[in-house]
C-alpha positions in Angstrom: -64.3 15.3 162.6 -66.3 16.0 159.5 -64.3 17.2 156.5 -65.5 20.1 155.0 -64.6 23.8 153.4 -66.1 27.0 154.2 -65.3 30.7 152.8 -65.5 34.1 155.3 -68.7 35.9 155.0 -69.0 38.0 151.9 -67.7 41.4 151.0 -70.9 42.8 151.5 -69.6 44.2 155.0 -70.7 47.8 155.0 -66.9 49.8 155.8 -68.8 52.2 158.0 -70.6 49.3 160.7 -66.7 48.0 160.5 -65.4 51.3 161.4 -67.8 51.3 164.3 -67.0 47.8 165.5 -63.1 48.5 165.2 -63.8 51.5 167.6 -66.4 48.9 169.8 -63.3 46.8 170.1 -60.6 49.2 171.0 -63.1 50.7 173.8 -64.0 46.6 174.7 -67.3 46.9 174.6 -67.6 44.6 172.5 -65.3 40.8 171.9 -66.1 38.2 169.4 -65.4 34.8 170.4 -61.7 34.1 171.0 -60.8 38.0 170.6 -59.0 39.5 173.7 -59.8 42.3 176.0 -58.2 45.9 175.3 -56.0 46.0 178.1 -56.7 49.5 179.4 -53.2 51.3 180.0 -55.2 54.0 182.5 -56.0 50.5 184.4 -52.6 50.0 184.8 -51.7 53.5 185.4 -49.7 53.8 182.4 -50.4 54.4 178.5 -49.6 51.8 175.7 -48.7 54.2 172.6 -48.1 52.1 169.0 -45.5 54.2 167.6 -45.4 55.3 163.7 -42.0 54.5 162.1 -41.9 56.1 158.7 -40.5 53.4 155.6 -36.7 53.6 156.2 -36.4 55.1 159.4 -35.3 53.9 162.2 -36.7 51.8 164.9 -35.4 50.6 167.8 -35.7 47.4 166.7 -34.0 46.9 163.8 -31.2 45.3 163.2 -28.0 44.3 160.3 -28.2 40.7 161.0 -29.6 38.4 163.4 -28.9 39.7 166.6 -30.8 39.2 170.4 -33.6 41.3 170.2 -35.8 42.5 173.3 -38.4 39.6 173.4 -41.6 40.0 175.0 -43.7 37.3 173.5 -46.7 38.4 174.6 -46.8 41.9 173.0 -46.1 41.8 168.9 -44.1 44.5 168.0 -45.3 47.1 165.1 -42.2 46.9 162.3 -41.7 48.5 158.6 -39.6 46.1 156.1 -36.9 47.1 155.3 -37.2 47.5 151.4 -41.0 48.0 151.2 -43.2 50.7 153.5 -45.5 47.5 154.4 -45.8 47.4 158.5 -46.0 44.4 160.4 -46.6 42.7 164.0 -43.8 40.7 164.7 -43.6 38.3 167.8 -40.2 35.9 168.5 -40.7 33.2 170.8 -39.9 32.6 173.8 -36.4 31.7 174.4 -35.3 32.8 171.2 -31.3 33.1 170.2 -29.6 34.3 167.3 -28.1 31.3 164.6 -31.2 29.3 165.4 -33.9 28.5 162.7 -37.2 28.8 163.4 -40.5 28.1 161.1 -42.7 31.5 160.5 -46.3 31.4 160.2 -48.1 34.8 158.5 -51.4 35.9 159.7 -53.8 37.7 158.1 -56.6 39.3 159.9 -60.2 39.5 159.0 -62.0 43.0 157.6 -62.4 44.0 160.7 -58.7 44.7 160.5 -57.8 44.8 164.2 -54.2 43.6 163.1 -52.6 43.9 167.0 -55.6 42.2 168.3 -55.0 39.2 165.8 -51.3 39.2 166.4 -52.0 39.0 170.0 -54.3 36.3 169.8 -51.4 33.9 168.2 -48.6 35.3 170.3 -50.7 34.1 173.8 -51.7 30.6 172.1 -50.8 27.8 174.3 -49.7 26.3 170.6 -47.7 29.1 170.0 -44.7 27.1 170.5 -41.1 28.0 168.5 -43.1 29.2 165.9 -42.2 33.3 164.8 -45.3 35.2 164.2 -46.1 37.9 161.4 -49.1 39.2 161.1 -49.0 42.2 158.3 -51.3 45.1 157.7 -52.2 43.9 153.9 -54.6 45.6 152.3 -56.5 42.6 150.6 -58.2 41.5 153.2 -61.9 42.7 152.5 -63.6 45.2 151.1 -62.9 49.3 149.9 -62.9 52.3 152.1 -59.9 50.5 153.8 -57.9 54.0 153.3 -59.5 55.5 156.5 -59.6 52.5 158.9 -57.6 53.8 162.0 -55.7 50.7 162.4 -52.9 51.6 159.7 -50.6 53.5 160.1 -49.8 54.6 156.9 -48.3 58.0 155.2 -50.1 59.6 152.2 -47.1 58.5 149.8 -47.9 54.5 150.9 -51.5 55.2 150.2 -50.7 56.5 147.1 -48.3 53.8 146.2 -50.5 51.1 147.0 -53.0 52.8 144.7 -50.2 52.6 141.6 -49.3 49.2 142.5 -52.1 47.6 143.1 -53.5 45.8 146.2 -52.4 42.6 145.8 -49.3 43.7 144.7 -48.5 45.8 147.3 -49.5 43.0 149.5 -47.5 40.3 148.2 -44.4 42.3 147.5 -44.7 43.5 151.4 -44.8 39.8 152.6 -41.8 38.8 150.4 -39.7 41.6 152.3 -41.1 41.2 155.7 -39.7 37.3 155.0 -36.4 38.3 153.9 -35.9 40.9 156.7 -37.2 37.9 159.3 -35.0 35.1 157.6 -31.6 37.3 157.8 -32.7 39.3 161.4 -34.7 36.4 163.2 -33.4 33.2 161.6 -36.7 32.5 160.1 -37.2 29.5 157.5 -37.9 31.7 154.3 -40.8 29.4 153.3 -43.9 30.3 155.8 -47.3 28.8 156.6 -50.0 31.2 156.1 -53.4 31.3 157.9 -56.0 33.7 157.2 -60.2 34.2 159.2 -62.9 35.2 157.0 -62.2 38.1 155.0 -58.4 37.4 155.7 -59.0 33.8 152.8 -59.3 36.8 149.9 -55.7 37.3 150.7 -54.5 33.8 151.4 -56.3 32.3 148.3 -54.8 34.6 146.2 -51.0 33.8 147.4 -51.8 30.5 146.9 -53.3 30.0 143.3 -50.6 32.7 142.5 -47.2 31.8 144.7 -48.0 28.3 146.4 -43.8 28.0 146.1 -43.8 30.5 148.7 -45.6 28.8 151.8 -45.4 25.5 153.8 -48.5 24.8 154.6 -52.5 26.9 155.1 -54.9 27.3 157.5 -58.1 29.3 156.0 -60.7 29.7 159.0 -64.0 30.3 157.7 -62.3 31.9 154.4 -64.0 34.4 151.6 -63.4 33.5 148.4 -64.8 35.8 145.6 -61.9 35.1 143.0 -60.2 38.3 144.3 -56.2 38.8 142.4 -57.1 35.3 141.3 -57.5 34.7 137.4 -59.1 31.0 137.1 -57.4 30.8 133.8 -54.4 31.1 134.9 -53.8 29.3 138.2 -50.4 28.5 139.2 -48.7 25.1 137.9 -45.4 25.2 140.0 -45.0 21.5 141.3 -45.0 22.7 144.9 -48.6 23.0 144.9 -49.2 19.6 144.4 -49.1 18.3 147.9 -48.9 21.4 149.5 -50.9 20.9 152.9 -54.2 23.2 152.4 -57.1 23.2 155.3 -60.3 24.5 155.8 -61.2 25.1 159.9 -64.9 25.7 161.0 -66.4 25.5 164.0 -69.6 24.1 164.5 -71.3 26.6 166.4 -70.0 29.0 163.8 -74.0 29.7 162.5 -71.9 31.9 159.5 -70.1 28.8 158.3 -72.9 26.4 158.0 -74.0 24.4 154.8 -76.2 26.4 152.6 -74.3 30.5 153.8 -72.4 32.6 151.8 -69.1 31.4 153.1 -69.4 27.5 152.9 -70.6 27.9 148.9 -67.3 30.3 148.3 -65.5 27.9 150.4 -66.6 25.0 147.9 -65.7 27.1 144.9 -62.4 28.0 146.5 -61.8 24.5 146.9 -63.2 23.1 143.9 -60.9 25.6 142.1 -57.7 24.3 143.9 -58.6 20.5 142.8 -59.2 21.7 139.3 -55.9 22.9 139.3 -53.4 20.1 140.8 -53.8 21.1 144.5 -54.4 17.7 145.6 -53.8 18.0 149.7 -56.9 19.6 150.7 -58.6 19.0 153.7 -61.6 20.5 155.9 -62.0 19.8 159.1 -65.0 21.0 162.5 -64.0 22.2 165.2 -66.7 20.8 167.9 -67.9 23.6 169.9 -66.2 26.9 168.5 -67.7 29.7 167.1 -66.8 32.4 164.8 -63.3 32.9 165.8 -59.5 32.8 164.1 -58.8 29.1 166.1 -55.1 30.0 166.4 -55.0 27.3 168.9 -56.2 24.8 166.4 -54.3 26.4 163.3 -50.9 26.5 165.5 -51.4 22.8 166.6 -52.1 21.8 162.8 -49.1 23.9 161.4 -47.0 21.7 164.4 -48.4 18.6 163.5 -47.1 18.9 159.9 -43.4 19.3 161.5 -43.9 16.7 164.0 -44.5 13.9 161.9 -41.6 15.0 159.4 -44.2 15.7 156.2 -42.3 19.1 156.1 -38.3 19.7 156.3 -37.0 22.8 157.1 -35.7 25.0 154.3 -33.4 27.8 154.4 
């Protein structure tokens, strides 16, 4: 496989075309490459309703402790932390009991910000495996305007908390509490792999020139890099980013990921950054035949691999 890094397209992605795509996708009239269907609840004769839970209240899924949840791996479930109004997607795997550990990967969705299609994606990959799935509804993950995309589910006092925080902020607080609430709940490890397609790499970079002590491992498919919550002067030095397992997926149908666009010369930036800095496990790899796609099947086999052949130990 050819080695090689490549960076999301740019942020030049106008938020009202992306408004009108998210509504394209929720109608399916239109699928990218490895995105699924809308399954139609009137098809079924039924409607499938994502229910707001307000930061603090209750849901009927959580829990004090780790306790047997009901597991449908197939369908993520919309969840708030508890001690942060961040919402996430959370899918167990199959099989799961309580005083087990289990490895957690985060994923972060592109700009297009269909979070429960992304989460879905993941959750019904063949690869999928033992592994718990999060996939959070950051805010980093492209461009402005983000306030009026229909696929969050925030109140007016998150909004404006986000806008006192700060978007990285907000987004890398949210992930730390959606880790704690999925090591003590779900028996997660409390170090996580991350993956993140196109827009998603703003928000995966920037966790890992800031917190690489956090993760186990990346997957960036096709990944932005603009520098976003990232100051080059002041990259992380925590020994853990040293050999921490960093790798580039594209596909080589992907036309937006060839040498020469946007994304591959922010990918080389991106990367040429990391190497600048100590990051000395970084990898790129093509995937023959895919397009313009997340790859979970490819990121979920890579994020096994590393546990297979022992290069990672699990951490509590």
């Amino acid at each position: 496989m050819e080695r090689t890094l490549v960076a999301p397209p740019s942020g030049l992605r106008i938020w009202a075309v992306g408004c009108v795509t998210g509504a394209l996708f929720i109608s399916g009239a239109l699928t990218r490459p490895g995105q699924l269907q809308p399954r139609s609840g009137r098809a079924r004769g039924r409607t499938e309703t994502i229910l707001r839970a307000p930061f603090g209240g209750s849901e009927p899924a959580r829990f004090a402790g780790a306790i047997r949840p009901n597991i449908n791996p197939d369908q993520p479930q919309l969840k708030t932390a508890s001690s942060h109004p961040i919402q996430y997607y959370l899918s167990l795997p199959e099989g799961w009991v309580a005083g087990k550990k289990y490895p957690v990967v985060v994923v972060i969705e592109s700009a297009n910000r269909d979070f429960l299609n992304a989460a879905t994606i993941f959750s019904r990959s063949p690869q999928r495996g033992q592994f718990i799935l999060v996939t959070p509804l950051v805010v980093t993950n492209g461009g402005a305007g983000y306030r009026n995309v229909p696929t969050y589910h925030y109140s007016d006092a998150v909004w404006n908390r986000i806008k006192d925080s700060g978007d990285f902020m907000f987004d890398m607080d949210g992930i730390t509490a959606i880790i704690q609430d999925v090591v003590k709940q779900y028996g997660g490890v409390d170090k996580y792999f991350i993956t993140g397609f196109e827009a998603g790499g703003h928000t995966v970079w920037a966790v890992l020139f800031n917190h690489p002590e956090v993760t186990r491992g990346a997957a960036l498919v096709v990944p932005n890099y603009l520098g976003r919550w990232v100051d080059e002067g002041q990259i992380s030095s925590s020994p853990e980013r040293v050999d921490l397992p960093i790798r580039a997926f594209l596909g080589t149908g992907d036309n937006l990921a060839a040498p020469g666009s946007p994304i591959y010369s922010q990918l080389q930036r991106a990367m040429a950054v990391a190497k600048a800095h100590g990051y000395r496990n970084l990898s790129q790899v093509s995937i023959e035949g895919k397009g313009h796609e997340a790859l979970a099947d490819e990121v979920l086999a890579y994020f096994s691999s590393l546990l297979k052949n022992g290069y990672i130990k699990d951490q509590r």
